[in-house]
C-alpha positions in Angstrom: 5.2 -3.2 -11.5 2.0 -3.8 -13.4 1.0 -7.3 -14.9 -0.5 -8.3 -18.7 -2.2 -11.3 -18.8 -1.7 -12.4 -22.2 -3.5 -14.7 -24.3 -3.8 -15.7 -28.2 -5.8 -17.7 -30.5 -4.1 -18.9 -34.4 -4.6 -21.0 -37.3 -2.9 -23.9 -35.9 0.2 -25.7 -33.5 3.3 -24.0 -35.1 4.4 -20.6 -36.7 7.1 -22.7 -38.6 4.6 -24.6 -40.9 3.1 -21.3 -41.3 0.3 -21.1 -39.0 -0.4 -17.3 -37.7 -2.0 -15.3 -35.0 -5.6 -14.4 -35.5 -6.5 -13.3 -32.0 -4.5 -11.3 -29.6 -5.6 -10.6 -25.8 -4.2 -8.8 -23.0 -5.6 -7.5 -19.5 -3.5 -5.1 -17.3 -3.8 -5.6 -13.7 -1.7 -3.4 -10.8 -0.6 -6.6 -8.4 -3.5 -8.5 -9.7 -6.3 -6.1 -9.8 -7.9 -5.1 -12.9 -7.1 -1.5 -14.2 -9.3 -1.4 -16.9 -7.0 -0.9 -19.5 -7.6 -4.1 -21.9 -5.2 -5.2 -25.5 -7.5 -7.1 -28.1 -7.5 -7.5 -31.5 -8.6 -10.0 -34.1 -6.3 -10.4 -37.3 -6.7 -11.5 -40.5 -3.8 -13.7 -41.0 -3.9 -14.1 -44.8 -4.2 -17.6 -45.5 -6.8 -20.1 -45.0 -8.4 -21.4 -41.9 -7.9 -25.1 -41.1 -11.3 -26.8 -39.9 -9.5 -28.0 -36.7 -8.6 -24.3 -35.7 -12.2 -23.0 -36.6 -13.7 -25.4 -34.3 -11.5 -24.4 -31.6 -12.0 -20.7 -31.7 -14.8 -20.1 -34.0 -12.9 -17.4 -36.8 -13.4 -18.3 -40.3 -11.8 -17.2 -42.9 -14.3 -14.7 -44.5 -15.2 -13.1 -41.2 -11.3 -12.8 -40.5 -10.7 -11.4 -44.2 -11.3 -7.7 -43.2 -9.6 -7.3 -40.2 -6.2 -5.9 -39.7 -3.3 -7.2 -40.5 -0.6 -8.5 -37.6 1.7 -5.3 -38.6 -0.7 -2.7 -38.3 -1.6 -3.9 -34.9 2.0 -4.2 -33.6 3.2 -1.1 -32.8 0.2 -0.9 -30.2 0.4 -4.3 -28.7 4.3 -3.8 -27.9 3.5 -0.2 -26.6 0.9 -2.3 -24.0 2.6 -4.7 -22.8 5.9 -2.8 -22.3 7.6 -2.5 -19.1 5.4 -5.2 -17.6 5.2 -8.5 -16.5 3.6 -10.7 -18.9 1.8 -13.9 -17.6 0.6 -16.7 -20.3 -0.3 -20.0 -19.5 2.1 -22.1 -21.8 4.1 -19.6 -22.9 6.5 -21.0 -25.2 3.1 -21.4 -27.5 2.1 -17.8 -27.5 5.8 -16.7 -27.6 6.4 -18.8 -30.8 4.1 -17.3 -32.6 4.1 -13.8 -31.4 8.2 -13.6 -32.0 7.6 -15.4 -35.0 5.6 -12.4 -35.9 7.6 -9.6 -34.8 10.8 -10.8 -36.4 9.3 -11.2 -39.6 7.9 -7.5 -39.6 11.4 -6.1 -38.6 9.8 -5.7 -34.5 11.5 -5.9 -31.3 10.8 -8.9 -29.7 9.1 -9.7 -26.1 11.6 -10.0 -23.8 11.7 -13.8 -22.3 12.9 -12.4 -18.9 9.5 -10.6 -18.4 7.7 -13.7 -18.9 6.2 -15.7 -15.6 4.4 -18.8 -17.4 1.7 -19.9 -15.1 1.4 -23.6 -16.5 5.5 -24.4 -15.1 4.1 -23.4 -11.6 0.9 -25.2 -12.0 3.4 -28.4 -12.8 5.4 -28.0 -10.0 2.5 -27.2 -7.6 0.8 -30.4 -9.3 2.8 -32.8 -10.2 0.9 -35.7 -12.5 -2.3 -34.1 -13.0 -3.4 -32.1 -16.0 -3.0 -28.7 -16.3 -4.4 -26.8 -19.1 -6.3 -24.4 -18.0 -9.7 -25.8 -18.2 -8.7 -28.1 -15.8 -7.0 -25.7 -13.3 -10.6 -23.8 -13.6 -12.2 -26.7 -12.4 -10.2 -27.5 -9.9 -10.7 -23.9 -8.5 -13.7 -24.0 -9.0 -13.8 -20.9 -11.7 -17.2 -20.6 -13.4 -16.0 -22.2 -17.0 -20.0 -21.9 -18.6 -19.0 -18.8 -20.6 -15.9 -20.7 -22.7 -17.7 -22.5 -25.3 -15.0 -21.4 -27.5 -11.6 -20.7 -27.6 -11.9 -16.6 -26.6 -8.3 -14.9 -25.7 -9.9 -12.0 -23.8 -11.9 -14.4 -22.1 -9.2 -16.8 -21.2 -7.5 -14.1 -19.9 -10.0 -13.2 -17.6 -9.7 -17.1 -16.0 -6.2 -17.3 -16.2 -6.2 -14.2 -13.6 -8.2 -16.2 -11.5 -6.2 -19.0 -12.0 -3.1 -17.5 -11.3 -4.4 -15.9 -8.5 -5.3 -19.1 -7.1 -1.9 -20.6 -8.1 -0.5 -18.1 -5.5 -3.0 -18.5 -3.0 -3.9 -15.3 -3.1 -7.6 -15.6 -2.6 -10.4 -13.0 -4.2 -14.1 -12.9 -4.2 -15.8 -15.0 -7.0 -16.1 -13.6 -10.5 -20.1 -13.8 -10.5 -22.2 -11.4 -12.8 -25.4 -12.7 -11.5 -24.8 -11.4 -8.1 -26.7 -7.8 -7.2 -23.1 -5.5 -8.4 -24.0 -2.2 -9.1 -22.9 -1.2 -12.4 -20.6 1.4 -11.3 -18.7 -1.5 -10.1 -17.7 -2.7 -13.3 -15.6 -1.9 -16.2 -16.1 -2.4 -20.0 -15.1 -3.0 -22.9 -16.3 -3.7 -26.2 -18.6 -5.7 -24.4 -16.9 -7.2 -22.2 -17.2 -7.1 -18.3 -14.9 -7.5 -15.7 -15.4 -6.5 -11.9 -12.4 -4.5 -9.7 -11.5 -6.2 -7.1 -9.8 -5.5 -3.4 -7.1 -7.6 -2.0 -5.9 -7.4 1.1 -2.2 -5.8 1.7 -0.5 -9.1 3.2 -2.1 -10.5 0.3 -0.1 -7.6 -2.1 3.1 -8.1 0.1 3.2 -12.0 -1.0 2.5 -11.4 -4.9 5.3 -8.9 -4.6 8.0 -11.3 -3.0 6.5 -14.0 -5.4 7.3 -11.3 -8.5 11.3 -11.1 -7.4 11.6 -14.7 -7.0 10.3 -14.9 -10.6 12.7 -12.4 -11.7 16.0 -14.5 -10.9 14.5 -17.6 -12.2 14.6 -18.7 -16.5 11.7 -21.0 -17.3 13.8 -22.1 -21.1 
């Protein structure tokens, strides 16, 4: 089964006071390597832009006016994402919001049972420390210089890291300064992300990890 790691930005802390989705992210990886196929769009949520969720991710309200709308994008996003397992760091945030969405355009709704949320098993592998993901970067020691903003592809990019670290699962470092060639890397819209090779023990104990998650119900 493939992965999405999944990632959004909005106007504020709750889709019940109104607050929307302006920034949706999503990264397909086959057991945790990159396939190049990448989900992102930035949405004008009609209303205004709260100066506390500007500074956070940077999107005013003028430079979100002429971007498409959360319906338009819909249909495509579920068509992504379907089938797979969907990992979000705090997902009961990102799920809020995106249901909240989906129901109110008439949508099918993600399915909680496809949802591993990678900040319950960085709680119970860490019990008593912090764990947003900034701080699980820097405990990894995943290059955070890039994230001087909110940015929901780019946290999706870490969080893969992340998670893979959660697991144990350990990769080469993310490092564009090293001598890649470029047909080593993939893009889009700018952004760059390298393929990576992991060993098949190392495949063997995502998979087991995967049907574990299965029978278990974060909510």
């Amino acid at each position: 089964m493939s992965e999405v790691f999944l990632d959004t930005e909005t106007t504020g802390l709750s889709f019940k006071d109104g607050h929307k989705v302006v920034e949706i992210a999503c990264i397909e990886t086959k057991d945790l390597v990159a396939t190049g196929k990448v989900f992102h769009k930035v949405i004008n949520p009609k209303r205004n832009m709260p100066e506390e969720a500007f500074k956070v991710h940077g999107f005013s309200e003028k430079f979100l006016s002429d971007k498409e709308i959360f319906e338009t994008v819909a249909d495509d996003f579920l068509l992504f994402i379907k089938g797979k397992k969907i990992i979000i760091h705090n997902a009961p945030f990102d799920l809020s919001f995106l249901n909240g969405e989906l129901s109110q355009i008439k949508k099918e709704l993600i399915d909680r049972d496809m949802i591993i949320d990678s900040l319950e098993i960085a709680r119970n592998k860490f019990p008593g420390t912090s764990n947003s993901l900034d701080a699980l970067c820097k405990r990894f020691n995943i290059d955070l210089s890039k994230r001087t903003k909110h940015n929901a592809l780019l946290d999706c990019e870490l969080l893969r890291e992340v998670y893979i670290n959660l697991l144990d699962v350990k990769e080469p470092k993310f490092n564009l300064s090293s001598n890649i060639t470029e047909q080593n890397f993939i893009k889009n819209n700018g952004y760059n992300k390298t393929v990576l090779n992991i060993k098949k023990d190392e495949l063997n104990l995502h998979k087991d990890f995967l049907k574990k998650e299965l029978k278990k119900n974060f909510y």
